[in-house]
matplotlib code that plots the C-alpha trace (Angstrom):
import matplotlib.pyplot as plt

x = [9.3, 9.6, 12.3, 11.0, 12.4, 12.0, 13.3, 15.0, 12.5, 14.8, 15.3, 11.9, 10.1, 7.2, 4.2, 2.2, -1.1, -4.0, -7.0, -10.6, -13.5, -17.0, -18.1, -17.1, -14.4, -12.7, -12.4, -11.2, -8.2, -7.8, -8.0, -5.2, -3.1, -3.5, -3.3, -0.6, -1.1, -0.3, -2.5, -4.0, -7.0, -5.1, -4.5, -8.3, -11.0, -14.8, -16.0, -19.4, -19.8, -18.5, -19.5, -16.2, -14.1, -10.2, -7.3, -3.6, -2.1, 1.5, 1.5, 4.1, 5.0, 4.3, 4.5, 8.5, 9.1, 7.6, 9.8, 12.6, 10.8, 11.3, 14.7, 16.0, 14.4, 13.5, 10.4, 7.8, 8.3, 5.6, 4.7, 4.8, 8.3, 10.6, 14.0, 15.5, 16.1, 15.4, 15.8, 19.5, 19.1, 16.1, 13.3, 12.9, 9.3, 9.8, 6.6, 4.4, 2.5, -1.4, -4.7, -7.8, -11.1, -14.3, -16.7, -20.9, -20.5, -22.9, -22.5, -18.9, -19.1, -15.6, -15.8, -12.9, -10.6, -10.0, -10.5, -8.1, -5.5, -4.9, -1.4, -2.1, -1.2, -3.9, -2.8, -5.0, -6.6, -8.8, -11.6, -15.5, -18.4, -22.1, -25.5, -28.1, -31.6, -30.0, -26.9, -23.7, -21.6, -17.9, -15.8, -12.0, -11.3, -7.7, -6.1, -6.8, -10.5, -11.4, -12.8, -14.4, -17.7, -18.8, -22.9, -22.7, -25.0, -22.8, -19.0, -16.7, -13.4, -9.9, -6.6, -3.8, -0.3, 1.4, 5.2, 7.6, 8.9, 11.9, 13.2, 13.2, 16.3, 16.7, 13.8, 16.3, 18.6, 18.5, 17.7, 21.0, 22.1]
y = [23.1, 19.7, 19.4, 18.6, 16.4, 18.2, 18.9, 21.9, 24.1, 24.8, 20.8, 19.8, 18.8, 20.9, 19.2, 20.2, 22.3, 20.7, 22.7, 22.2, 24.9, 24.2, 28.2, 31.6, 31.0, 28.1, 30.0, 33.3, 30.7, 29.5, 33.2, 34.6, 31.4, 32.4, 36.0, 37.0, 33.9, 33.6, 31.6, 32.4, 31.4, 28.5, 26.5, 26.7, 24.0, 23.1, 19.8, 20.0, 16.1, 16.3, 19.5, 20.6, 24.0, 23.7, 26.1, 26.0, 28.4, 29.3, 30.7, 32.1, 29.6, 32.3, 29.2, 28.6, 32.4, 32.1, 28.8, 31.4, 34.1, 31.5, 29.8, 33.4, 35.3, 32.3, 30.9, 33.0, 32.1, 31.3, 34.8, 35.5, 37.7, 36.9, 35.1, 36.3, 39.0, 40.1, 37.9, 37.9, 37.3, 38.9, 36.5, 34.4, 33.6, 30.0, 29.6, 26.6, 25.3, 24.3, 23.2, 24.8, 23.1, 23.7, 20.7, 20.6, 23.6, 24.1, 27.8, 29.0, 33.1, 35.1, 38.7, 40.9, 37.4, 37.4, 33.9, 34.4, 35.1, 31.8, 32.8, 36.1, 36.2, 36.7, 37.5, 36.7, 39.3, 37.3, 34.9, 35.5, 33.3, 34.4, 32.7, 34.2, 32.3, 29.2, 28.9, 29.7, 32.1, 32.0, 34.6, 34.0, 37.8, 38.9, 42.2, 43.4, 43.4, 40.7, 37.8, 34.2, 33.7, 30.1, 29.3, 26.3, 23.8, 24.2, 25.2, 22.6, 24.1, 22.4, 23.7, 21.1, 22.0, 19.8, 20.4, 23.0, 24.8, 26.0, 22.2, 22.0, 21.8, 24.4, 26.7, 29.2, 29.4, 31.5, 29.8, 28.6, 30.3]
z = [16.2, 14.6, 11.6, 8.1, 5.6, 2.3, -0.5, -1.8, -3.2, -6.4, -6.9, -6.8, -9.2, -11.0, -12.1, -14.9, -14.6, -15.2, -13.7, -13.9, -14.1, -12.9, -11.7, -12.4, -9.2, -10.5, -14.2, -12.8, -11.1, -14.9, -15.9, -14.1, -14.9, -18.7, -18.6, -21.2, -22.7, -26.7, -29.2, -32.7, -34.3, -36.1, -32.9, -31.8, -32.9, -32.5, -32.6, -33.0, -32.5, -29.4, -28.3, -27.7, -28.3, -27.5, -28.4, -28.1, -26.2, -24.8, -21.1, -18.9, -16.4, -13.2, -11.0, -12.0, -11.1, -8.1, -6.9, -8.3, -5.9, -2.8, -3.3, -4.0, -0.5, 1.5, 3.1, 5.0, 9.1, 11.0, 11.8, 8.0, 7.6, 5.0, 5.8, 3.4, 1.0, -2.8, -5.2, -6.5, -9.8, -12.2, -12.1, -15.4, -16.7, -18.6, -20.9, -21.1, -24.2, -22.9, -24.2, -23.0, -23.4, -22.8, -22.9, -23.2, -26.1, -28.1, -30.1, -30.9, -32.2, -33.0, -32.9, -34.2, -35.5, -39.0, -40.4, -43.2, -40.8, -38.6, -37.9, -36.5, -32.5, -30.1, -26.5, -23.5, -21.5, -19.5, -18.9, -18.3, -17.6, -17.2, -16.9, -19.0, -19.3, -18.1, -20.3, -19.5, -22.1, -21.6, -23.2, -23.6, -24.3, -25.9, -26.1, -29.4, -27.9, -29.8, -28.5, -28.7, -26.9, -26.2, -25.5, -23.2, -21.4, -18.2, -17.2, -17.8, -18.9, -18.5, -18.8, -19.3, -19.9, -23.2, -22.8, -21.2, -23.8, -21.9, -22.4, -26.2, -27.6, -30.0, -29.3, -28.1, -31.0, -34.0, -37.2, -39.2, -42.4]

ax = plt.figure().add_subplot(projection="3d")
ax.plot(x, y, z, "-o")
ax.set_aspect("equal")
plt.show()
């Protein structure tokens, strides 16, 4: 076995998401990575010049409870047991503010989001992509079953992450009085 020089998994670094969707495969990796997430129809946008639709969203940051996960039980060995045990401590899901984008749009239709009520949070469900008459339709479906359906030349969707909101001073404390 040869010895590794790496890091320790709680000290390294994490790098921000930034993911690209070309097919339904790719999206349904995007999908799951947003699942939960929080946005409202406030924070989404079309720019018909450009043929773009984008929207703000706040995801939980699974990728930090995993590296949680794995500096609390240990790696998997080579025959893929655990070297360790539970976790010690309840695992903490950070959250993430992101941009999703979809590029080459051309149609934007809302069903069940009231317009006159930007403020009003959406959550996430999940992500769909389908090819009808050679288009593609994403849907970015949220739990109140409403949803935003996007008519597209092709797939091109991107999901950036903007700041860690776990690292803003302040976010965590109540209001003063």
């Amino acid at each position: 076995m040869t010895d590794i020089d790496a890091e320790p998994v709680e000290d390294a670094p994490l790098e921000r998401f930034r993911l690209r969707a070309v097919d339904g495969e790719d999206l349904a990796v995007i999908a799951a990575c947003l699942q939960g997430a929080l946005s409202c129809y406030g924070e989404m946008g079309f720019d018909e010049v450009e043929n773009r639709f984008a929207l703000i969203l706040v995801r939980y940051s699974w990728e930090k409870a995993a590296r949680q996960v794995a500096a609390d039980t240990g790696v998997l060995d080579m025959d893929g047991d655990r070297t360790g045990g539970m976790p010690k401590d309840p695992v903490a899901l950070g959250q993430q503010r992101t941009a999703l984008r979809f590029e080459t749009v051309d149609v934007v239709r809302l069903r069940g989001i009231d317009r006159a009520e930007p403020n009003k949070v959406l959550e996430v469900m999940t992500l769909s992509v389908r090819e009808i008459d050679g288009r593609v339709m994403v849907h970015v479906m949220f739990a109140d079953s409403s949803e935003v359906c996007l008519e597209a030349a092709q797939l091109d969707a991107r999901l950036e992450d903007l700041e860690d909101l776990d690292s803003i001073d302040g976010l965590d404390e109540p209001p003063a009085s």
